[in-house]
C-alpha positions, 0 to 999 in steps of 0.5 A: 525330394531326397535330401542325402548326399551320401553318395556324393560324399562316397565318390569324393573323398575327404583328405585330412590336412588338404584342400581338396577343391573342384569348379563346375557350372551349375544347372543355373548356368553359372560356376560354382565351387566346392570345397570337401570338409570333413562332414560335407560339402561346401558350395559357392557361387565363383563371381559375385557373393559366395552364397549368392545372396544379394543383401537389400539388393546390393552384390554383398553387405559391403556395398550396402554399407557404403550406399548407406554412407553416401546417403548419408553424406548426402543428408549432412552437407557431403561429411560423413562425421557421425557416420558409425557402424553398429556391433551387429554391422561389424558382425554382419561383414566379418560373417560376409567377409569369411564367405570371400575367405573360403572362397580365396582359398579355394580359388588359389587351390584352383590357380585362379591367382586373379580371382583370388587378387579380387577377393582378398582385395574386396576383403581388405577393402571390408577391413579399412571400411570398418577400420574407418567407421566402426564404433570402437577400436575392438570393433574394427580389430575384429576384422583387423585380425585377419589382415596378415594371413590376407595380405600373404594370400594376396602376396602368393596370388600377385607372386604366381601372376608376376612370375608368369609375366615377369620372372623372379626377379619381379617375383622377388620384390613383389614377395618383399613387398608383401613382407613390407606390408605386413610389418607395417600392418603390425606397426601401425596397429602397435603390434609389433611385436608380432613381427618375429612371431608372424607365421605369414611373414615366416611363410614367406620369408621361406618361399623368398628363399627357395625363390631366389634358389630357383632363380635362373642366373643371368648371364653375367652372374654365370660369367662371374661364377665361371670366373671365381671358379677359374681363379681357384683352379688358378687357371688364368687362361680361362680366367682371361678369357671370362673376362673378355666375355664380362668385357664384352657383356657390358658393351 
């Protein structure tokens, strides 16, 4: 068997500071993606666990992890009190939920919005799960970390599928509501200091911007344009005639 991939690496090439990404289907027949990195190739399968493992038999450790708490549920009277997840658990799902992040990234490279709403809703649901049941706080906040640069993924995939079904005007709400989102975060975790320093709120803040640039005037705003302009130019002709077109707008 030959196991270099020499040539594989020479028709592809690596470009710094890019995600250079392609999708095809496998010889098993199922979608894969890869990701070119500086020393290699990343590969993963597209739906289900990136690396295609299903861990005691379950789609991924998450789900484990939760088949694990509704036994025990089951042996103590439907509570969960007492139920805690171990370091090398924590561990374990920040090792998995990283696997879902490379994933995402190149999912959105892809402008696969939809994949990438799935997979970093799966993530946050990983986050709230240890949130909930790891032994420590530092435990939880080792994947806590990472809720802010997920939330803003998140926020860029709903926007790009909002956009498509709604317009800006729904783009720019659900962009604020995703600033919303991380500020809360940053709140309820007693970091908020990192508010004014949170590159994925700036990052945001600056697609906001250039959203409601782009953003299409409706008809009324270019009536009111059309009339500010025409009261500079004091030619109240016009002006008049705008305002008939205002009137006749709002019946």
């Amino acid at each position: 068997m030959n196991f270099d991939i020499s040539q594989l690496l020479e028709q592809w090439d690596y470009q710094p500071g890019q995600v250079v990404v392609r999708k095809f289907k496998g010889k098993d027949g199922t979608q894969k993606i890869q990701l070119r990195v500086d020393l290699g190739i990343l590969q993963m399968n597209a739906e289900g666990r990136p690396d295609g493992k299903r861990p005691y038999g379950h789609e991924s450790l998450l789900e484990h992890f939760i088949s694990q708490l509704e036994k025990y549920r089951n042996g103590h009277e439907g509570s969960d009190g007492g139920f805690t997840l171990k370091p090398e658990d924590c561990a374990k799902l920040q090792q998995e939920a990283i696997q879902y992040h490379h994933r995402y990234i190149c999912l959105f490279q892809l402008e696969d919005y939809e994949g990438v709403i799935r997979d970093t809703s799966r993530n946050l649901e990983v986050f709230d799960f240890a949130q909930t049941y790891a032994g420590s706080e530092d435990l939880a906040w080792s994947l806590q970390q990472f809720r802010a640069q997920l939330l803003m993924m998140r926020t860029r995939a709903r926007g790009a599928v909002t956009l498509q079904e709604y317009g800006y005007d729904a783009l720019i709400g659900e962009i604020e509501n995703g600033m919303d989102e991380i500020k809360s975060f940053f709140k309820d975790t007693g970091r908020a200091e990192m508010i004014e320093q949170s590159p994925e709120i700036q990052s945001l803040d600056v697609w906001l911007s250039d959203v409601k640039e782009k953003r299409p005037l409706t008809e009324r705003e270019k009536l009111l344009s059309a009339l500010d302009e025409a009261v500079k130019k004091e030619d109240y002709e016009k002006a008049a005639q705008v305002r008939d077109a205002l009137k006749n707008l709002k019946t």
